[in-house]
ZADREN-796040 format. One record per atom (N, C-alpha, C, O, CB): residue number from 1; residue in three letters; atom name; y, z, x. Coordinates in steps of 0.05 Angstrom, whole numbers. Glycine has a CB too. Layout:
<recs>
REC num residu atome     yy     zz     xx
REC NUM    ALA    CA      Y      Z      X
...
</recs>
This chain:
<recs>
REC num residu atome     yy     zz     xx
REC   1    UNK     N   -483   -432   -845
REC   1    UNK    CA   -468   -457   -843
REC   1    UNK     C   -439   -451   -837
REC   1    UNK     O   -430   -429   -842
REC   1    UNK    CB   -471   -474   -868
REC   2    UNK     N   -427   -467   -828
REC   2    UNK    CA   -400   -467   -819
REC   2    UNK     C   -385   -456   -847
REC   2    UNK     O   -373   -434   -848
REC   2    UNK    CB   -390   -498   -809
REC   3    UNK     N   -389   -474   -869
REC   3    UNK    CA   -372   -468   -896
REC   3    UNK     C   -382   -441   -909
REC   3    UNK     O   -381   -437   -934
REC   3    UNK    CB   -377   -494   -918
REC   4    UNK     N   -394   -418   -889
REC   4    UNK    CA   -388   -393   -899
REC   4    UNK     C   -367   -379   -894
REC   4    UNK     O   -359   -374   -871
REC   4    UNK    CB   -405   -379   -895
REC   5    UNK     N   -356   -372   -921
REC   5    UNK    CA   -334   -350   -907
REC   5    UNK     C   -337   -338   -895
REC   5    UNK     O   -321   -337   -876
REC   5    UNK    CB   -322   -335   -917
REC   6    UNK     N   -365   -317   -895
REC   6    UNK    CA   -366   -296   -864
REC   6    UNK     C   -365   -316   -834
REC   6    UNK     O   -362   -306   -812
REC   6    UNK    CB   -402   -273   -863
REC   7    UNK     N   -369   -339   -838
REC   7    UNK    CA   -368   -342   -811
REC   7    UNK     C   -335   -339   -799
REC   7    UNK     O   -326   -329   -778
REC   7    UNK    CB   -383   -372   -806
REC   8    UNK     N   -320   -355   -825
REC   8    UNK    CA   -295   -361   -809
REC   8    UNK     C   -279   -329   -812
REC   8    UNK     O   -260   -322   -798
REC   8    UNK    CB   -275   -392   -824
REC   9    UNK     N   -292   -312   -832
REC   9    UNK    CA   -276   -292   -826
REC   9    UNK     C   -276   -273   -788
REC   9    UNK     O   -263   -263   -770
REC   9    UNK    CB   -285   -273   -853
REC  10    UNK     N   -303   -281   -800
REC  10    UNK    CA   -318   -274   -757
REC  10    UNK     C   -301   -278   -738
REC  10    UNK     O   -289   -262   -723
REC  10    UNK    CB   -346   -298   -741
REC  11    UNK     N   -302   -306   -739
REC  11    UNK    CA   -288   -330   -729
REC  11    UNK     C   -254   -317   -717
REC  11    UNK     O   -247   -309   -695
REC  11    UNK    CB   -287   -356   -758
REC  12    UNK     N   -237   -321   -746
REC  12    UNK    CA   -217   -303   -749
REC  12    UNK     C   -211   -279   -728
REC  12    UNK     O   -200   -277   -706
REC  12    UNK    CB   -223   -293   -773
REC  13    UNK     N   -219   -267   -740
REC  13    UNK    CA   -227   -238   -731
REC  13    UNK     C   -228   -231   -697
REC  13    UNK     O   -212   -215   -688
REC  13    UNK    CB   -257   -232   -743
REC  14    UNK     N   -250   -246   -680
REC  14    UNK    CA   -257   -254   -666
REC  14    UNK     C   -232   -262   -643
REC  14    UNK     O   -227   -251   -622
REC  14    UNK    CB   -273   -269   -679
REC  15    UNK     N   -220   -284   -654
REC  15    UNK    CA   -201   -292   -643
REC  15    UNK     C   -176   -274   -644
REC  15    UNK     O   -166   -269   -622
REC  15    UNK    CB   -198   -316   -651
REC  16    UNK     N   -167   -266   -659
REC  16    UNK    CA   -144   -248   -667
REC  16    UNK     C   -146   -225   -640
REC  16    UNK     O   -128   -219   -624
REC  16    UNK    CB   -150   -232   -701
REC  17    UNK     N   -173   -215   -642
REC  17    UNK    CA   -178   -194   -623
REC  17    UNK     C   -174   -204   -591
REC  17    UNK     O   -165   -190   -573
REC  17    UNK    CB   -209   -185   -628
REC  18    UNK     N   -187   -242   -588
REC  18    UNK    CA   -181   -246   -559
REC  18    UNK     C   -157   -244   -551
REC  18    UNK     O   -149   -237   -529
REC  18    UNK    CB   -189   -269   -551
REC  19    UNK     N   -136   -256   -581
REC  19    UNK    CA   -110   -261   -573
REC  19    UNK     C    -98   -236   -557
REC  19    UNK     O    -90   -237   -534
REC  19    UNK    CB    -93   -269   -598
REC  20    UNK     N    -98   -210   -577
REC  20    UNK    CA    -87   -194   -571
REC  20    UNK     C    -96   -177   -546
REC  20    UNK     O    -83   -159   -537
REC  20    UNK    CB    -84   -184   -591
REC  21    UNK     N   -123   -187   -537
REC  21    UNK    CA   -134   -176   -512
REC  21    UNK     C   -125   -193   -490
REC  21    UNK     O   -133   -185   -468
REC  21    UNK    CB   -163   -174   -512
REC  22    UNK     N   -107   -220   -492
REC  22    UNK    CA   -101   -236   -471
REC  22    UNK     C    -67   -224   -471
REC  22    UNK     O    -55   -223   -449
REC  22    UNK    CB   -108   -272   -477
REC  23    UNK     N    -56   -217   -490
REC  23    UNK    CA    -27   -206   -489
REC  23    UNK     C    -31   -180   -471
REC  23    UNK     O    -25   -179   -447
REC  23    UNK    CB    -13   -199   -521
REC  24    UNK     N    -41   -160   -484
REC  24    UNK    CA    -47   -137   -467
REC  24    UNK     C    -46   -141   -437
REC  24    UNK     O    -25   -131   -427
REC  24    UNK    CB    -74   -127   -474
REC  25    UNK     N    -65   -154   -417
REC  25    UNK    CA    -75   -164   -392
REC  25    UNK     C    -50   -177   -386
REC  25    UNK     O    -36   -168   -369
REC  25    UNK    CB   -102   -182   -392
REC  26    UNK     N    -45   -193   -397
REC  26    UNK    CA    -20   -212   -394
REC  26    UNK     C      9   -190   -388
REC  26    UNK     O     24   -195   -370
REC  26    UNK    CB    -16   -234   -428
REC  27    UNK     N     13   -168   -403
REC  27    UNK    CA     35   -149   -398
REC  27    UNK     C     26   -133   -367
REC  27    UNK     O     39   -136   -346
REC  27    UNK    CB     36   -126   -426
REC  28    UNK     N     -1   -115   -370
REC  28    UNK    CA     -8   -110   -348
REC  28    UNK     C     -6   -123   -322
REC  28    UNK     O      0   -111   -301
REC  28    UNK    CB    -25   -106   -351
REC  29    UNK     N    -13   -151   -323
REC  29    UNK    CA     -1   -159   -292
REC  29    UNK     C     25   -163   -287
REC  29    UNK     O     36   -161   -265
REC  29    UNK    CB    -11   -184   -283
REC  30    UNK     N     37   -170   -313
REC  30    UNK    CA     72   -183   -317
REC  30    UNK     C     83   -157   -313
REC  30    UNK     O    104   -159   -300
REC  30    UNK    CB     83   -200   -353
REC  31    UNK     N     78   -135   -320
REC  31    UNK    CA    109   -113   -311
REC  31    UNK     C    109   -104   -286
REC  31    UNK     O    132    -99   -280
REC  31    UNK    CB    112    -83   -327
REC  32    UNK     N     88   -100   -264
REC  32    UNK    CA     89   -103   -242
REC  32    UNK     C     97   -112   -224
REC  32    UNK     O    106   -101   -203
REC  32    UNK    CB     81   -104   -239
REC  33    UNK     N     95   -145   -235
REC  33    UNK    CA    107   -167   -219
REC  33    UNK     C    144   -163   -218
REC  33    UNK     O    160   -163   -199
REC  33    UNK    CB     97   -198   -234
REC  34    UNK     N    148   -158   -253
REC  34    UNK    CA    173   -156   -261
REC  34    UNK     C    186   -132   -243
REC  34    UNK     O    204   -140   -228
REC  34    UNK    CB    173   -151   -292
REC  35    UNK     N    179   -105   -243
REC  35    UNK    CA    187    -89   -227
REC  35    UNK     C    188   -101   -193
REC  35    UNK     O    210   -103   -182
REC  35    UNK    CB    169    -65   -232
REC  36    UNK     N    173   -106   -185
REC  36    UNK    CA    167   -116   -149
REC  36    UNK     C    190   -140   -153
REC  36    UNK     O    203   -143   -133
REC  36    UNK    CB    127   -132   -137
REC  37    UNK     N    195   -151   -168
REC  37    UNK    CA    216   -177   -169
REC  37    UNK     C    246   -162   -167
REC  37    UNK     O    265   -170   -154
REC  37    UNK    CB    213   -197   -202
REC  38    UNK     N    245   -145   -180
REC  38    UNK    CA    271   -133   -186
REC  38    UNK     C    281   -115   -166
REC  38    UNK     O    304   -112   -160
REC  38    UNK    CB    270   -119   -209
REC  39    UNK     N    256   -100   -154
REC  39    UNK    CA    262    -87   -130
REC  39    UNK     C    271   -101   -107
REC  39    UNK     O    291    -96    -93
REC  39    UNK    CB    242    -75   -124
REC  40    UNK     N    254   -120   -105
REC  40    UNK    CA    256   -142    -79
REC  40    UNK     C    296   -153    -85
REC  40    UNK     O    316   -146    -73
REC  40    UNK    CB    224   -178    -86
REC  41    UNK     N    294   -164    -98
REC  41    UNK    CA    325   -174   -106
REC  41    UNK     C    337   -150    -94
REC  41    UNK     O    337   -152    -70
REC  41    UNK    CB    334   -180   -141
REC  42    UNK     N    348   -125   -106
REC  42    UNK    CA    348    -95    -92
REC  42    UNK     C    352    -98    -63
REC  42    UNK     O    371    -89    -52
REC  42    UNK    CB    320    -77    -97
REC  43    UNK     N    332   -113    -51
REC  43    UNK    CA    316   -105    -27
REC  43    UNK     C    341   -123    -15
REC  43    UNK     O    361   -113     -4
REC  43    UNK    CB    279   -115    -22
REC  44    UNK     N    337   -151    -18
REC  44    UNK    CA    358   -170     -4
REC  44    UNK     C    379   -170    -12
REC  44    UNK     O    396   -182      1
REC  44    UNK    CB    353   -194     -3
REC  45    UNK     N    388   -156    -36
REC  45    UNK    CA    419   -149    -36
REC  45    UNK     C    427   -118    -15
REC  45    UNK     O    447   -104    -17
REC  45    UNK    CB    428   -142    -73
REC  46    UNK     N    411   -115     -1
REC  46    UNK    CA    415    -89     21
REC  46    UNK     C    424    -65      0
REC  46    UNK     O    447    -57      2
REC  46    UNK    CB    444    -96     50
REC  47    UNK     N    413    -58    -12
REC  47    UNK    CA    406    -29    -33
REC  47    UNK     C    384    -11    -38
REC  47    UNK     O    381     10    -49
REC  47    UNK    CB    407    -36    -58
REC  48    UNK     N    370    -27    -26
REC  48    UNK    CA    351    -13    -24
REC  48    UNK     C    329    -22      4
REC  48    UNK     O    323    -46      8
REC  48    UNK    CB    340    -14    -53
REC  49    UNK     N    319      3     23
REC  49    UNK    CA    309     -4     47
REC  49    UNK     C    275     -9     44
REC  49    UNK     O    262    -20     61
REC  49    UNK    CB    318     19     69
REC  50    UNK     N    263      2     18
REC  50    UNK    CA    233     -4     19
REC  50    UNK     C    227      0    -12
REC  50    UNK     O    237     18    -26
REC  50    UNK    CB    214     16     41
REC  51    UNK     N    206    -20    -19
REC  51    UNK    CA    203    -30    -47
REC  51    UNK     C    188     -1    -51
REC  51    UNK     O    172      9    -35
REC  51    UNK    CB    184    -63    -53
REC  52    UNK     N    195     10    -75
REC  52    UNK    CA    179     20    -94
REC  52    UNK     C    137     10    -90
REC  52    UNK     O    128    -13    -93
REC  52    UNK    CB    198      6   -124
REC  53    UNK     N    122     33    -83
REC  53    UNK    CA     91     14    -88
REC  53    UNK     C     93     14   -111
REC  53    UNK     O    107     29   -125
REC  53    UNK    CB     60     23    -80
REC  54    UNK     N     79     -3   -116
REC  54    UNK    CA     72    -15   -147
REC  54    UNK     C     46    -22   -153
REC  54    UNK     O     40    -45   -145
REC  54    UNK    CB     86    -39   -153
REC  55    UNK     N     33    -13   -162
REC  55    UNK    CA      3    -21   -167
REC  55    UNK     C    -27     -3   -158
REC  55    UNK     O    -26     21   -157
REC  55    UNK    CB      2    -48   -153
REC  56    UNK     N    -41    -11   -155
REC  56    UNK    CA    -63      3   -143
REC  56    UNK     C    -74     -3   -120
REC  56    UNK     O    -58     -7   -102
REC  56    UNK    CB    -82      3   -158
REC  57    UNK     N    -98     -6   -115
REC  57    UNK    CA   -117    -25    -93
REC  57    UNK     C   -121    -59   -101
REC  57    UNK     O   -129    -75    -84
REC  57    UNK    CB   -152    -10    -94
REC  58    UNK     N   -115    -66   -127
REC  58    UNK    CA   -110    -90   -136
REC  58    UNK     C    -90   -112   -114
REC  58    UNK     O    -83   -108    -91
REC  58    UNK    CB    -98    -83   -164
REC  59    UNK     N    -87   -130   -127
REC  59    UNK    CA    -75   -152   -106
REC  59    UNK     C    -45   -149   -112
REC  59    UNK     O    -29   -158    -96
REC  59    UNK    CB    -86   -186   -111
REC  60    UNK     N    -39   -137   -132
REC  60    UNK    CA    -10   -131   -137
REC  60    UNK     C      3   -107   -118
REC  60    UNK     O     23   -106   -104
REC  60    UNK    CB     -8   -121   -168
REC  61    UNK     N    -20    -86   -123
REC  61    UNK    CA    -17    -68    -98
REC  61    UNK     C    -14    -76    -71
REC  61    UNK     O      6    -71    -57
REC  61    UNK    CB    -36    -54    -96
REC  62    UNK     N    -36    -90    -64
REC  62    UNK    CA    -30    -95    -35
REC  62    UNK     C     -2   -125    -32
REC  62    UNK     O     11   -130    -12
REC  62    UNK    CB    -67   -105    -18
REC  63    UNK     N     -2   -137    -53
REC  63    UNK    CA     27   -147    -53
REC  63    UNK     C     59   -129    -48
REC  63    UNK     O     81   -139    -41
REC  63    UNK    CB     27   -159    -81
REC  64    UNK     N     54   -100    -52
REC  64    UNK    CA     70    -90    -58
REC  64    UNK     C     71    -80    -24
REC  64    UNK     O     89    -79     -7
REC  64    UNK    CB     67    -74    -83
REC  65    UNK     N     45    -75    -23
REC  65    UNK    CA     45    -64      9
REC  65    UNK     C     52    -77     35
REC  65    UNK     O     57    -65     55
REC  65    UNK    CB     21    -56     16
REC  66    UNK     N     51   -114     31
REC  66    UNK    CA     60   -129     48
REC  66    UNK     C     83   -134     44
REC  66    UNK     O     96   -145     62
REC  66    UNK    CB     49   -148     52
REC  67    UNK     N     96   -128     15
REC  67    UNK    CA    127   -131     16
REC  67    UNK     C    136   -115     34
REC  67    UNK     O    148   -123     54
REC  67    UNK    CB    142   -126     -9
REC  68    UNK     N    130    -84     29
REC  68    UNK    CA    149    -70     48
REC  68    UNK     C    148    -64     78
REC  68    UNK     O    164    -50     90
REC  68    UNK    CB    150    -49     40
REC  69    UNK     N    121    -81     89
REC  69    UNK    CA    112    -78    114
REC  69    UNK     C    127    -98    118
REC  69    UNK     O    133    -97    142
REC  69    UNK    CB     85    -78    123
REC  70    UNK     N    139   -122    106
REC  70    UNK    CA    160   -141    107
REC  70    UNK     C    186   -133    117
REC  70    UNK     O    198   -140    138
REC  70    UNK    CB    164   -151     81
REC  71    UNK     N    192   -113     94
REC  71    UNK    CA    216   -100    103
REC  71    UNK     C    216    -90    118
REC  71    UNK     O    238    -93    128
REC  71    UNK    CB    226    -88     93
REC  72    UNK     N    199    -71    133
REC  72    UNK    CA    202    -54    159
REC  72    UNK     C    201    -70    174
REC  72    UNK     O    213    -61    194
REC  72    UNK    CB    185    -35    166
REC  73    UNK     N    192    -94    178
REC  73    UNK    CA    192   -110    201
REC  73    UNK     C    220   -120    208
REC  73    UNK     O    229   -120    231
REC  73    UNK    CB    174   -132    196
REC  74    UNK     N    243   -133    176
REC  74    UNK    CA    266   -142    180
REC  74    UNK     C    286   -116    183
REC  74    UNK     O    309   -120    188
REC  74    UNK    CB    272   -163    159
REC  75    UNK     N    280    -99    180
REC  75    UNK    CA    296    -77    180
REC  75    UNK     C    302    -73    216
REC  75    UNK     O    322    -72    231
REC  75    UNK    CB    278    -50    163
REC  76    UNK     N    270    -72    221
REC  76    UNK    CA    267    -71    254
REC  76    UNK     C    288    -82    277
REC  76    UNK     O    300    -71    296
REC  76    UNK    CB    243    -87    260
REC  77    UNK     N    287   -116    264
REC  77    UNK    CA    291   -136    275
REC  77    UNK     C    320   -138    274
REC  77    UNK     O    333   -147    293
REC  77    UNK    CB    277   -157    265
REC  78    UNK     N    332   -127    249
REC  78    UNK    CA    365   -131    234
REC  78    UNK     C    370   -103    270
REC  78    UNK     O    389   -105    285
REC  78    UNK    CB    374   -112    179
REC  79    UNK     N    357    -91    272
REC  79    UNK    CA    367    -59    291
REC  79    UNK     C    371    -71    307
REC  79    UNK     O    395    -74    313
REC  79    UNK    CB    348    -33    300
REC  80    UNK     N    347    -85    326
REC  80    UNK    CA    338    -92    347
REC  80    UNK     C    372   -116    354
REC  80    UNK     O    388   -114    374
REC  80    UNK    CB    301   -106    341
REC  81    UNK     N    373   -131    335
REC  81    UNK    CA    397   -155    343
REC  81    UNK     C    424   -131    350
REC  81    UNK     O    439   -132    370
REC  81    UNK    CB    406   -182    307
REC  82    UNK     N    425   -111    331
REC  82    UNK    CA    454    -98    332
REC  82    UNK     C    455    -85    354
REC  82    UNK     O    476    -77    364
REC  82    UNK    CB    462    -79    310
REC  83    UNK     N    425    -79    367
REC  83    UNK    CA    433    -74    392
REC  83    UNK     C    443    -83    418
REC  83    UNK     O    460    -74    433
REC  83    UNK    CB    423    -68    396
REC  84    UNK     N    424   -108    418
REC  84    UNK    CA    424   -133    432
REC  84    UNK     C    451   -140    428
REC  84    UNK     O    463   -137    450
REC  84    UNK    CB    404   -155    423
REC  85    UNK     N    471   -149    405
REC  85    UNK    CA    504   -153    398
REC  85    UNK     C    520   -125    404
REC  85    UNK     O    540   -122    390
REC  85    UNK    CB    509   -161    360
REC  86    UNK     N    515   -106    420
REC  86    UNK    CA    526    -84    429
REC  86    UNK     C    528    -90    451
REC  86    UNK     O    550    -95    462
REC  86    UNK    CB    515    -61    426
REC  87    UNK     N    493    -93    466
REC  87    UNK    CA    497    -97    493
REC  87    UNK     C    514   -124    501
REC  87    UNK     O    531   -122    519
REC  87    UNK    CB    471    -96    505
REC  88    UNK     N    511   -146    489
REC  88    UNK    CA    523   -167    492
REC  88    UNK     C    560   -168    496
REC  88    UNK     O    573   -183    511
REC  88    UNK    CB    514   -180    468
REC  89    UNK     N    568   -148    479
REC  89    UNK    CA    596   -152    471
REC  89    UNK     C    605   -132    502
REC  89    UNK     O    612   -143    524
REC  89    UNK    CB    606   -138    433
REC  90    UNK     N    604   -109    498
REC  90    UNK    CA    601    -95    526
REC  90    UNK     C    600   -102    554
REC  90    UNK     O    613    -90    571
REC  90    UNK    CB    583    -86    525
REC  91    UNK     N    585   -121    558
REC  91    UNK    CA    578   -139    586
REC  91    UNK     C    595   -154    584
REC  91    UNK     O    601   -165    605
REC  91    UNK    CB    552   -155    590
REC  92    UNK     N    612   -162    560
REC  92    UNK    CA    630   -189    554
REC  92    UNK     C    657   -174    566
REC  92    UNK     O    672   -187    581
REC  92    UNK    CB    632   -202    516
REC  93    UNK     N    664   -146    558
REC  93    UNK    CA    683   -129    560
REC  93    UNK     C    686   -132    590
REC  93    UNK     O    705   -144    600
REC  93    UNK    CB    676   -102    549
REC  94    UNK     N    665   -121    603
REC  94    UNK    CA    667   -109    635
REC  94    UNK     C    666   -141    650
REC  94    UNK     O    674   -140    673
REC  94    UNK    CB    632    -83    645
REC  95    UNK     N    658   -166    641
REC  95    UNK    CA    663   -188    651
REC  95    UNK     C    698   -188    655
REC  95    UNK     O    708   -189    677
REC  95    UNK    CB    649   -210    632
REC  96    UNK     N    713   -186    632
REC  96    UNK    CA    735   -200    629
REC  96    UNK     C    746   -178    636
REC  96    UNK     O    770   -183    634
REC  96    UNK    CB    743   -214    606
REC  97    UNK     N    743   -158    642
REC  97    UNK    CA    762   -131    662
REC  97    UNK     C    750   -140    685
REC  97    UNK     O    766   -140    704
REC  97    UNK    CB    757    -90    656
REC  98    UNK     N    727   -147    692
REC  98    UNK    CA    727   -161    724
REC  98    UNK     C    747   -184    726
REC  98    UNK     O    761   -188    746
REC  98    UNK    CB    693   -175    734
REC  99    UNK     N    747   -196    711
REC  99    UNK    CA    759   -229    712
REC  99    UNK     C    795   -232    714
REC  99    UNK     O    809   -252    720
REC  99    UNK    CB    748   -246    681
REC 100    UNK     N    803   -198    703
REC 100    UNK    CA    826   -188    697
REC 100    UNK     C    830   -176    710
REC 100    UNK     O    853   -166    713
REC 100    UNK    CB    830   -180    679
REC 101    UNK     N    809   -171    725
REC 101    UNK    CA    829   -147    753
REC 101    UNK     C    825   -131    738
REC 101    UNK     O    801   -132    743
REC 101    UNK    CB    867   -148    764
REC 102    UNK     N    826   -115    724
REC 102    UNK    CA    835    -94    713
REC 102    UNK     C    814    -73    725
REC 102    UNK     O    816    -49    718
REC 102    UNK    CB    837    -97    683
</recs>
């Protein structure tokens, strides 16, 4: 019956153990995230050029792996413009020494 003590000590017991098996799991996904958060911040304050991996074959892992295929992409793209604003300024130069006679 319910009104045995062994049940609710079970009971007790039982739960105590889920609790502390949902904290556990609960840290394991949370410091990962916490690290990849912290890196990323890192990342867009321009300090750092590619996240730390973090994780395994899990979804945290491959979270970690589309972050930095992220970054190589804007890293790419940040190059690609400074070149494009090289060639741009340059052509602007040799315009206005045409335009100047010079």
């Amino acid at each position: 019956s319910y009104a045995d003590p062994p049940f609710w000590g079970t009971f007790l017991i039982v739960g105590l153990m889920a609790t502390f098996a949902a904290i556990g799991v609960g840290r394991f996904i949370a410091r990962p995230l916490q690290t990849l958060e912290q890196e990323a911040r890192l990342l867009v304050g321009g300090e750092r050029q590619q996240l730390p991996l973090v994780g395994g074959p899990d979804e945290i892992g491959r979270l970690s792996q589309t972050l930095n295929r992220l970054a190589d992409i804007v890293q790419q793209r940040q190059h690609n413009l400074m070149e494009v604003n090289t060639e741009l300024r340059l052509s602007r130069e040799r315009l206005e020494a045409h335009i100047n006679g010079t």
